[in-house]
N, C-alpha and C positions, 0 to 999 in steps of 0.2 A: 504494500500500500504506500502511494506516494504524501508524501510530508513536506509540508509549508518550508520553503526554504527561510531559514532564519539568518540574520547577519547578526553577528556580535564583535563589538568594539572592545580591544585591548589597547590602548595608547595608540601604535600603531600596525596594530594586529588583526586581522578579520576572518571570519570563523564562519563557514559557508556549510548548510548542510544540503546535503544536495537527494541520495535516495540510500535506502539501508538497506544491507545484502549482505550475504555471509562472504563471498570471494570479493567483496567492494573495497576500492584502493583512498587511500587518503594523499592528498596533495596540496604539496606549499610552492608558491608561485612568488620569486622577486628577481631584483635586479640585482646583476651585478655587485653595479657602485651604489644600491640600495637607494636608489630614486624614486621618487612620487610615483606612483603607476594607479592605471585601472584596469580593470580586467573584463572581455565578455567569456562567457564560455559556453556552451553550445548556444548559440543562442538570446542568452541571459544577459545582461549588463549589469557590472555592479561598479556605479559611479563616485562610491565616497572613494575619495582619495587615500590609498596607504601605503608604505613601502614592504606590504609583504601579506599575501592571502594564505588563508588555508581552505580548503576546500573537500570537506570528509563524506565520505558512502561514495565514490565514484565507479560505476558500474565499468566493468572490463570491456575495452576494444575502443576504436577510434570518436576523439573529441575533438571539437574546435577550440582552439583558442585564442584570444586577440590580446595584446599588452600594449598598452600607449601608456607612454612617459611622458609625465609633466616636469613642466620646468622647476626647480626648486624654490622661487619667488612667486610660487603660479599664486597662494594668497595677495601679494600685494602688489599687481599687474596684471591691469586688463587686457594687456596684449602678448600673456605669456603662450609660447608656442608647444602645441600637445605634438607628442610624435610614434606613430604605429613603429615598436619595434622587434613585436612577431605577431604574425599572423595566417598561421595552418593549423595543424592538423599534430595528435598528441594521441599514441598508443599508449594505453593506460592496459597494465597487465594486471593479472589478479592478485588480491591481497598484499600490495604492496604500499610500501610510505615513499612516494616518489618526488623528490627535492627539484623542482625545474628554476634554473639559475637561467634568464634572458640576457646576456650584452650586448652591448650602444650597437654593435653590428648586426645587428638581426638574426643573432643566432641563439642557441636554445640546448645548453646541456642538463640533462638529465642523472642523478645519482639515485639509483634507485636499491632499495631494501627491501628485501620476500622475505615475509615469514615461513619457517618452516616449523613445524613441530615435531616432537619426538619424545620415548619415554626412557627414562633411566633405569637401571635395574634395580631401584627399589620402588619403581612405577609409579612415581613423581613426574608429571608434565613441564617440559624443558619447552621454551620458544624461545626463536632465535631468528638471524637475518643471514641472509646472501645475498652480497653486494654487487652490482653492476653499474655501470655507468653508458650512458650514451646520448651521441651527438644527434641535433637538429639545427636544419636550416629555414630560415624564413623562403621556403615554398610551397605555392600553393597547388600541390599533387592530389590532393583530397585522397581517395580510397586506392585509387590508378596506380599509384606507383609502388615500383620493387621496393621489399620490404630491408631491412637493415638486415636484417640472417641473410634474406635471399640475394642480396647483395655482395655479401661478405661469403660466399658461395662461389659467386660469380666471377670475381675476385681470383679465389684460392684456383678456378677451372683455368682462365686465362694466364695466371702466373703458372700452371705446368709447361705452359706449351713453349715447344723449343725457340718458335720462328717468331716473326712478327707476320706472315699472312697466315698460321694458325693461332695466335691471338687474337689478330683482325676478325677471324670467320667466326672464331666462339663468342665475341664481343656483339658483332650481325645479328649472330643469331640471336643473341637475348634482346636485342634490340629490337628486333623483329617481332618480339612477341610478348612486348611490355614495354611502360611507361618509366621511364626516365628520370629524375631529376640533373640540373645543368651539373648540379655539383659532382652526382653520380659518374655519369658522362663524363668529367673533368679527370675525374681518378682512372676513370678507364681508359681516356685517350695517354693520361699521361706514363704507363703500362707499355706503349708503344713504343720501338727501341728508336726507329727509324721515322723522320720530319714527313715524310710522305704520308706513312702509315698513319700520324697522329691525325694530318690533315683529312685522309680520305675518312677515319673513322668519327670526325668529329664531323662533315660534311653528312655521312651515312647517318649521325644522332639526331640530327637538328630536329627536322620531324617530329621525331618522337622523341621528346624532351619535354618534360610536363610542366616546365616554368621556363617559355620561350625567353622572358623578356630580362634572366638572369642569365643567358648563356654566355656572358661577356665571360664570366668567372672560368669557361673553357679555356680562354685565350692566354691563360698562369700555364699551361702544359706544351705550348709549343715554345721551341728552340727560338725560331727568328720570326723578325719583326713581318717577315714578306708574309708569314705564313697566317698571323694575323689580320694584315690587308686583306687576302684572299681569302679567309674566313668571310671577314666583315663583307665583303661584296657578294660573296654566295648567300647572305644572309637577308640583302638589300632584295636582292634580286628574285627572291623566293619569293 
């Protein structure tokens, strides 16, 4: 049964209850350099100003979520400037306390803690955590794109291969049959031993790249500058 979300004020602390479930994960949301922010999440807006949510019962599998920074004068100027500095999408696993740290770059790491339980042998309940961490980028892939295992999958297949045109072809291939982020795309071209190779497969991404409008972040994995120009104009020209 769903429950009235409630907000509760700590100094500057905020205490989000969202829906209650046995495998439901609990999450704390700030920045970095610990800045004013507001938060939407699926949906929802929560506009008082704090430098740090929490947000408890959150049901496992994919969330939205948006974090805009305010200025640190935003009380005493009416022309303080707010700034979106993430805004996607957030795999929330089960039974976890999951820490998502946002910095000024639109990026989005996650330390996250699973309960596990277990009994001792005088049959006393022990809980405990396993620790993981992992990166996010502000893009907007929604449900479409390869997942961070099936990534790091992808990865470990194209690092066997001896050549750079059976790199190139196992790289095609998953291209071929999934969505992309620029940043994904970037590690993979940058895999490529050979400035042709990187070219032809960053040319073969484009497409299907599920945040066109960051694929600049490709252009960090080639060698020279030509190779850039001629990105940029295959890109004009599409």
């Amino acid at each position: 049964m769903k429950r009235l979300i409630t907000l509760l004020c700590f100094t500057a602390l905020f205490s989000i209850e969202v829906m209650a479930g046995h495998n439901n994960s609990n999450l704390s949301i700030k920045m970095t350099d610990n800045s004013q922010i507001t938060i939407e999440f699926d949906g929802i807006e929560y506009d008082q100003v704090s430098t740090k949510f929490k947000i408890r019962d959150v049901h496992p599998g994919m969330h939205r979520l948006k974090v805009v920074r305010h200025s640190r004068y935003w009380k005493y100027s009416h022309h303080h400037r707010d700034e979106v500095v993430y805004d996607g999408y957030v795999d929330v696993d089960p039974n976890c306390d999951l820490s998502l740290s946002v910095n000024p770059w639109h990026g989005l790491k996650i330390k996250k803690r699973r309960k596990h339980h277990e009994y001792n042998n005088n049959h006393h309940y022990n809980e405990g955590y396993d620790h993981h961490d992992q990166d996010y980028h502000s893009y907007d892939c929604g449900f479409h794109h390869m997942t961070t295992d099936e990534f790091h999958e992808l990865k470990h297949l194209v690092d066997e291969q001896w050549f750079d045109s059976s790199k190139k072809q196992v790289a095609m291939h998953a291209i071929d049959h999934n969505h992309l982020s620029a940043h994904q795309i970037k590690r993979l071209v940058d895999m490529m031993d050979f400035e042709s190779s990187k070219l032809d497969l960053a040319k073969y991404a484009y497409n299907n790249t599920c945040d066109m409008s960051n694929f600049h972040v490709v252009f960090d994995a080639f060698d020279f500058h030509s190779s850039v120009d001629e990105m940029s104009l295959y890109m004009v020209m599409r």
